[in-house]
N, CA, C and O of each residue as an XYZ file, in Angstrom:
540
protein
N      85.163    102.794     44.696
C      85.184    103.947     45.588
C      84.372    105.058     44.923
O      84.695    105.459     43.804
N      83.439    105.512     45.511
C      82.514    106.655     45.222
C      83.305    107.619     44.447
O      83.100    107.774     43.243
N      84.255    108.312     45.133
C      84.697    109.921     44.997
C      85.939    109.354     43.678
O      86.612    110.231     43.138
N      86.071    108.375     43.403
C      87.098    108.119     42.478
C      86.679    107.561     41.057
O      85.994    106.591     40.734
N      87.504    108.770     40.149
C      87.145    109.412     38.623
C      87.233    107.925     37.839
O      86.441    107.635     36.943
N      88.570    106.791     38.409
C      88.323    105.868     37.456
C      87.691    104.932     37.639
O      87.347    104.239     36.682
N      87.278    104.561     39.138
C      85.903    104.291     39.598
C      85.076    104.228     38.873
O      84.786    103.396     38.013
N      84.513    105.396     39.286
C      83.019    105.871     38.139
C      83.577    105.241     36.752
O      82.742    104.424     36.363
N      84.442    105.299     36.050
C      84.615    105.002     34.479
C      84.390    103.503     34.490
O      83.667    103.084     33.586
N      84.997    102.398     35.559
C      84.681    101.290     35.241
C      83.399    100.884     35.553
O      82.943     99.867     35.032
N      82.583    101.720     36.544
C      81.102    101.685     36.656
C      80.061    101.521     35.545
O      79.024    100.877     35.385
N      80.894    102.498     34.765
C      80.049    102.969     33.653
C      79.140    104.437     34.316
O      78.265    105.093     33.752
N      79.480    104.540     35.103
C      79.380    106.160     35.763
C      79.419    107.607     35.045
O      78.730    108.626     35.104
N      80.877    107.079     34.149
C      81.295    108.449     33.224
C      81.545    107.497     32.160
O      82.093    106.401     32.281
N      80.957    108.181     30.803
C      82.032    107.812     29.984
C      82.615    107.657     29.635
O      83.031    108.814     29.578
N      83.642    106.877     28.944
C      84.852    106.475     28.532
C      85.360    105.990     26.932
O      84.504    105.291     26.391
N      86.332    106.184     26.266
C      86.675    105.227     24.943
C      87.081    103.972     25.681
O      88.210    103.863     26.160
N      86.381    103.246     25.752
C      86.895    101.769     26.071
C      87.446    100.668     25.128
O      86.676    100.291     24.245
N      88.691    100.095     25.197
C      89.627     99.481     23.870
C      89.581     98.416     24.213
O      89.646     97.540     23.350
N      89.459     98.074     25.521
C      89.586     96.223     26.215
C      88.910     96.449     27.493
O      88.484     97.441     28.083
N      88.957     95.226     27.714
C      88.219     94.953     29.030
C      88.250     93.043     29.324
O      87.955     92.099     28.591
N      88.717     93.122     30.637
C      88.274     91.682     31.148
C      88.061     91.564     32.229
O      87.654     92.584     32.786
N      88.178     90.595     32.884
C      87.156     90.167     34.382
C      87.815     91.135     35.079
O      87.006     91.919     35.574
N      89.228     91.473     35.381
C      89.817     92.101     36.690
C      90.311     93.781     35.817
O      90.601     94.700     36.584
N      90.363     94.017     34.535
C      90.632     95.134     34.022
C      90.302     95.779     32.610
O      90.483     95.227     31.524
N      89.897     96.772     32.777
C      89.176     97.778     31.967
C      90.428     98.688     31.087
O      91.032     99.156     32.053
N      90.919     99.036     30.265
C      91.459    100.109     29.257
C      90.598    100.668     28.326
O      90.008    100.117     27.397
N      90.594    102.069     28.758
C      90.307    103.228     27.855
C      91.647    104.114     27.427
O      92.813    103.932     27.778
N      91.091    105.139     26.549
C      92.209    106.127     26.062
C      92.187    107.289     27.257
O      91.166    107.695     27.812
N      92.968    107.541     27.411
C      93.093    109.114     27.841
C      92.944    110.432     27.487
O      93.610    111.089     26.686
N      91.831    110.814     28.285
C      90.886    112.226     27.599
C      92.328    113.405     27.793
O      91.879    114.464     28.231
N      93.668    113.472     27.615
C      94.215    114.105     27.921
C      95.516    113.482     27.219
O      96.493    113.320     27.951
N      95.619    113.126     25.906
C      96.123    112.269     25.483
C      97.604    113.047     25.084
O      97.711    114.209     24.692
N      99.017    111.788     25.361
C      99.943    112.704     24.972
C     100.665    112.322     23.249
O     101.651    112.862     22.748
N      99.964    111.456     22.760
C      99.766    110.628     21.621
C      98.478    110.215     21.177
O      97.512    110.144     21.937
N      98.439    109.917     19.856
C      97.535    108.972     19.198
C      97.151    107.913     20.008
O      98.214    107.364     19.720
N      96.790    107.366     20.518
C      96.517    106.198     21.071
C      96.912    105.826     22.390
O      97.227    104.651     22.582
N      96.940    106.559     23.230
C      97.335    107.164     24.534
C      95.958    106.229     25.336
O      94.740    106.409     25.366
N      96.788    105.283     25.870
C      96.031    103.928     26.711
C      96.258    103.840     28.111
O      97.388    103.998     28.574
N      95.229    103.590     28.844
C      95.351    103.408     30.530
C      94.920    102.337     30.909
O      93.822    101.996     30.469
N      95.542    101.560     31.731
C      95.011    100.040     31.793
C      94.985     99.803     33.436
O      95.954     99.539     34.148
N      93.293    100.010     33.922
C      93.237    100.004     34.683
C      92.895     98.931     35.463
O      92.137     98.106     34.953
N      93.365     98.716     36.827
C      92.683     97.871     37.224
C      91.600     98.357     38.171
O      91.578     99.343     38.908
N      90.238     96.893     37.838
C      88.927     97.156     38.313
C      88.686     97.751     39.770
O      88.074     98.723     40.214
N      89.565     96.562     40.389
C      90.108     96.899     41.965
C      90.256     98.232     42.289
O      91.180     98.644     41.587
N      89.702     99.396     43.194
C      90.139    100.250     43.533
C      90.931    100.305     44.413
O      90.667    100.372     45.614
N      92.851    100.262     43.506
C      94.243    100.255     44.848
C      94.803    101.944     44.066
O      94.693    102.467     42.957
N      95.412    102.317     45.382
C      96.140    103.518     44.873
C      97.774    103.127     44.114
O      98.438    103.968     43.510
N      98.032    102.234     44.239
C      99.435    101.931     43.876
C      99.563    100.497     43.323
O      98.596     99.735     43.337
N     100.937    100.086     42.767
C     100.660     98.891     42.605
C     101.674     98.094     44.114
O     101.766     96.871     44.011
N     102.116     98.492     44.929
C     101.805     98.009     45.934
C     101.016     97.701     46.794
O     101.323     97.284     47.911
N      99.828     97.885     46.343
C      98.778     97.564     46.925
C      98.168     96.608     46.334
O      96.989     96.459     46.657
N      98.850     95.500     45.117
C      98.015     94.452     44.235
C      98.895     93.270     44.845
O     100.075     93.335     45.187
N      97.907     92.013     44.907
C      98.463     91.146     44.811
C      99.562     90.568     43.664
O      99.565     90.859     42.467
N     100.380     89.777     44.284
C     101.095     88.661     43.218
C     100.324     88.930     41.928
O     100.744     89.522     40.934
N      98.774     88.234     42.180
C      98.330     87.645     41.133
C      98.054     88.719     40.117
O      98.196     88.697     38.894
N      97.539     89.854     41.089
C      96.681     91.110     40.578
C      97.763     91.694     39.577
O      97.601     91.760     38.359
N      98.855     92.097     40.247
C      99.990     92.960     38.978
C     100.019     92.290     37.558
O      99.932     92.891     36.488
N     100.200     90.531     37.797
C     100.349     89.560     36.379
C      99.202     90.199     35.583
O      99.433     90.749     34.506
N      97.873     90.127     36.143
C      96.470     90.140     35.254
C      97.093     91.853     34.793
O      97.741     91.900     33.748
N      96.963     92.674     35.274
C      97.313     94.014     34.881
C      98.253     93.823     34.079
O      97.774     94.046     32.967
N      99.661     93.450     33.944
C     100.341     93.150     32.820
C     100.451     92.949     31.947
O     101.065     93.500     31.034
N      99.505     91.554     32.060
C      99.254     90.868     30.852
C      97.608     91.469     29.612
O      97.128     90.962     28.598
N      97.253     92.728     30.421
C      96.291     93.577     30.168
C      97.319     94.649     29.374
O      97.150     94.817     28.167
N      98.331     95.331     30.044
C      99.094     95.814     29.456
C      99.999     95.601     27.923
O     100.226     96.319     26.949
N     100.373     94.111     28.361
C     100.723     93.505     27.005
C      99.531     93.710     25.702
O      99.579     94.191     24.571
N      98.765     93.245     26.308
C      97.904     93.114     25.329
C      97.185     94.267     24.229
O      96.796     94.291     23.061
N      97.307     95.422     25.708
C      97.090     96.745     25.036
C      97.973     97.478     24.015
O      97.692     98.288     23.132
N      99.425     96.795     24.521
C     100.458     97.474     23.569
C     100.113     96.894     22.101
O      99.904     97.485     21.041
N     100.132     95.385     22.459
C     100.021     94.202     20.853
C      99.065     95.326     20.266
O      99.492     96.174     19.482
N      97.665     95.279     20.722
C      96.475     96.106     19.974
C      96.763     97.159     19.384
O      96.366     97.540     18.283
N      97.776     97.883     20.424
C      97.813     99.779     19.403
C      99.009     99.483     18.442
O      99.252    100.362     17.616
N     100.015     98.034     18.439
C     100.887     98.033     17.096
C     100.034     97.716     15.988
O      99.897     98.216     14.872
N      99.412     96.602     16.682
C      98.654     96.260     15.002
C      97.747     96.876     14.683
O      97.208     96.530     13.632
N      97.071     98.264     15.570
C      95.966     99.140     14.785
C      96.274    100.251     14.516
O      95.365    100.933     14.043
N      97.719    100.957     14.697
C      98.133    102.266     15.057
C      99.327    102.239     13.952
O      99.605    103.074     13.092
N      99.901    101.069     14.249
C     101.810    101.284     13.773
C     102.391    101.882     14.192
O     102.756    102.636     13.291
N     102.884    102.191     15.155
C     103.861    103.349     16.116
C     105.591    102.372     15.616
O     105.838    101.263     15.143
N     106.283    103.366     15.990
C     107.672    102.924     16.207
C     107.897    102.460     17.415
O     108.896    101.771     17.621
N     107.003    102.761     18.416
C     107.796    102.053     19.792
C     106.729    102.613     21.055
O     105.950    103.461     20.620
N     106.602    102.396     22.076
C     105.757    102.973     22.743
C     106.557    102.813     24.161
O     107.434    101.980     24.393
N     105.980    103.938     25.172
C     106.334    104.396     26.443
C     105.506    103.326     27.294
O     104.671    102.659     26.685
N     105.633    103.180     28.273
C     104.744    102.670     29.398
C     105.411    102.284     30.798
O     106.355    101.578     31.152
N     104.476    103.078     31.409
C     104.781    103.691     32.639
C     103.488    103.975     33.516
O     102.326    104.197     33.176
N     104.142    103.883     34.870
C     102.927    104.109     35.894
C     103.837    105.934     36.972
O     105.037    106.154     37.134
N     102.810    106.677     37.371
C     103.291    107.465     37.973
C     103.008    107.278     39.192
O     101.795    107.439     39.324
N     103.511    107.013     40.184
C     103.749    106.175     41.431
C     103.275    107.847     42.647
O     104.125    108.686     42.943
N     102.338    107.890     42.945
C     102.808    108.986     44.240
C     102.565    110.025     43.425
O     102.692    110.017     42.201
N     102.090    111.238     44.338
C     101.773    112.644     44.060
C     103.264    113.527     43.411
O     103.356    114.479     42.637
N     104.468    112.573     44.252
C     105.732    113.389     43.865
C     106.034    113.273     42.405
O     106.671    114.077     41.725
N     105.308    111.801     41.907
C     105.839    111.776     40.553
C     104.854    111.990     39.773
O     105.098    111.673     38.608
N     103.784    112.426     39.968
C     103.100    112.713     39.043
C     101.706    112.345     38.727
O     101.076    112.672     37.721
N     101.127    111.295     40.168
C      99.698    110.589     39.979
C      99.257    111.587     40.213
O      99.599    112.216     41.214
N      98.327    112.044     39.313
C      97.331    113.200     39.807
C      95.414    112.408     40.241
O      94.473    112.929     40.839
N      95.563    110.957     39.569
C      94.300    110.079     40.441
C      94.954    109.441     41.129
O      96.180    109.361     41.216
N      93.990    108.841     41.775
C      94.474    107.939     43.603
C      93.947    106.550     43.319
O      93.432    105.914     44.238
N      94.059    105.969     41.929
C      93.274    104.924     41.496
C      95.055    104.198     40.371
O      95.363    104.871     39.387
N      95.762    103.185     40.644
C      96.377    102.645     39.781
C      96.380    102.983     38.343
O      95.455    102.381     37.797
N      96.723    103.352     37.921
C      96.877    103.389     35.833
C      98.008    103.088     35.421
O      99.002    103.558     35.975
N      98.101    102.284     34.417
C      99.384    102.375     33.801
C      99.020    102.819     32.408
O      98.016    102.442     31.803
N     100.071    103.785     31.886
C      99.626    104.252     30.753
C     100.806    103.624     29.848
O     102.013    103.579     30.089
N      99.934    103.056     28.504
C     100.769    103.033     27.507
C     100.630    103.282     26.444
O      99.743    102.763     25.767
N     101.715    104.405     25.860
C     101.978    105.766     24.749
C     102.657    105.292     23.563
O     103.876    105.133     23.513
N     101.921    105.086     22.685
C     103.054    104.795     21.337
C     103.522    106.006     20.889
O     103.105    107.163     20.959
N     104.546    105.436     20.383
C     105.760    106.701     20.180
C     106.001    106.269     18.361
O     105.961    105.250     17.672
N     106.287    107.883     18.149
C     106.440    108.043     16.412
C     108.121    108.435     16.776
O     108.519    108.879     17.852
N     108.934    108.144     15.599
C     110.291    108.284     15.650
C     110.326    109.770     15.602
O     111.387    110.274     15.971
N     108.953    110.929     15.048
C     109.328    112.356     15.250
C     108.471    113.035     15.967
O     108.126    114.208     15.827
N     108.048    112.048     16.950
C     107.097    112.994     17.997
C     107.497    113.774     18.826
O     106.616    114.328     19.485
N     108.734    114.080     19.086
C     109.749    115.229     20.027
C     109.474    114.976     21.627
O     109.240    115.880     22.430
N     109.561    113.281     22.003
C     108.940    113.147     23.242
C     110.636    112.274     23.667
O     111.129    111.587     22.773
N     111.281    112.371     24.834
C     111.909    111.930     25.398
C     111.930    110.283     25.535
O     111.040    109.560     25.087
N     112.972    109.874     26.156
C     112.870    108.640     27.221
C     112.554    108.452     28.437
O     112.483    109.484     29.104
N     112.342    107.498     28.956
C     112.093    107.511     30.915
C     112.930    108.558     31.285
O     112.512    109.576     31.837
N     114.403    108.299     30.930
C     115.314    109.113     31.547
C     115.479    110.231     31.796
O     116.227    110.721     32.642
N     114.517    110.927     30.787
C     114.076    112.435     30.791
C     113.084    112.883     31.627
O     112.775    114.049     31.874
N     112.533    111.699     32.111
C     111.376    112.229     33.097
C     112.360    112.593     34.408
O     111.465    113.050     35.119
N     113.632    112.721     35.274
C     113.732    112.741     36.370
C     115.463    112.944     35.872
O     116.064    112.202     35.096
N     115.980    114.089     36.528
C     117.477    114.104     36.428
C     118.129    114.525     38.081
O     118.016    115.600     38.670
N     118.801    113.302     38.523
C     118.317    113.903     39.946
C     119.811    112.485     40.630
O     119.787    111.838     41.677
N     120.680    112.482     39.729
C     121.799    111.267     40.325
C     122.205    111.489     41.174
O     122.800    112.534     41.438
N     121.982    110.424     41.992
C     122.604    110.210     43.864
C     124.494    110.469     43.867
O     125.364    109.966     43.155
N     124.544    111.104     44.586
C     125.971    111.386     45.515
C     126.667    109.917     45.333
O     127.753    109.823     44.760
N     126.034    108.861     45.813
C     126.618    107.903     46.334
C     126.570    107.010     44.814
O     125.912    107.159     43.785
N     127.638    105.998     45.259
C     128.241    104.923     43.845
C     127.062    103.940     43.630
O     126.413    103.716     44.652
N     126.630    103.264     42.420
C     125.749    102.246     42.930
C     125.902    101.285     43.698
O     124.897    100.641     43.999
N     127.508    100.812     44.372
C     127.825     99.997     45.161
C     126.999    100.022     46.371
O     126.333     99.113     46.865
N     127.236    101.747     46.920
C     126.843    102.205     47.720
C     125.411    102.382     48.125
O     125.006    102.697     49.244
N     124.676    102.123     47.010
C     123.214    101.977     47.254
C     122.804    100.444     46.973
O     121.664    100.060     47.235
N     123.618     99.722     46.517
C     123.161     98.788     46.291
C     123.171     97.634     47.686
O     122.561     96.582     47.879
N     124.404     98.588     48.695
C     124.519     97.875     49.805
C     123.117     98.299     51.021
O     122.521     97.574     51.817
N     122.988     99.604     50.744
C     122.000    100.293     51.747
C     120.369     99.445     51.281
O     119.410     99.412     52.053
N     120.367     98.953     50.180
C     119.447     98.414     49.798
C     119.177     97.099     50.441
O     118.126     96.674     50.921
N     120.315     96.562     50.351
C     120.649     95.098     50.613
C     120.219     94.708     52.086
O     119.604     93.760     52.575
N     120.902     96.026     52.650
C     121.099     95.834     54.233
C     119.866     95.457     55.350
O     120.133     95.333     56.546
């Protein structure tokens, strides 16, 4: 897609730190990094979500993901790393292009868990959602 920033990056449009790359996905670092080694693993495909990937497409992204994490333990040494996608404008995608970012974490980097990203517990029991789900 023309007008889209990670577009252009897998083009070779804009520059990028590029760490991997294979047939269906590209990872660079993030020019906006919230760590050392602050990784985005994109896929080539221009989808806004990952509901928009096939079966097959999420595995290849995954297993792109995996791979990115293996790379920043054995070149970085982190204690543990974040990884996460921000789904939707509400949570936080500020591109319209899939990323999943994954953040290695130092035991004193003063950065939270998932759980800290969103404090917001439903009224209802999980029974209760688990049925509305079901239904």
């Amino acid at each position: 897609m023309k007008d889209c920033l990670f577009c252009r990056i897998i083009e070779r449009e804009i520059s990028s730190e590029i760490i991997a790359e294979d047939e269906r996905t590209l990872t660079v670092l993030d020019v906006h990094p919230r760590a050392e080694g602050h990784a985005l693993v994109l896929p080539k495909r221009h989808v806004y979500a990952i509901l928009d990937l096939s079966d097959e497409e999420v595995g290849e992204v995954f297993r792109a993901v995996k791979r990115t994490t293996a790379l920043l333990k054995e070149k970085l040494h982190p204690d543990g790393f974040t990884i996460g996608i921000n789904h939707g404008e509400t949570a936080g995608q500020a591109i319209e292009h899939l990323h999943v970012h994954v953040i290695p974490r130092w035991a004193d980097d003063g950065g939270g868990s998932l759980h800290s990203v969103v404090n917001n517990p439903p009224a209802a029991t999980p029974e209760q959602v688990a049925k509305k789900i079901r239904s």
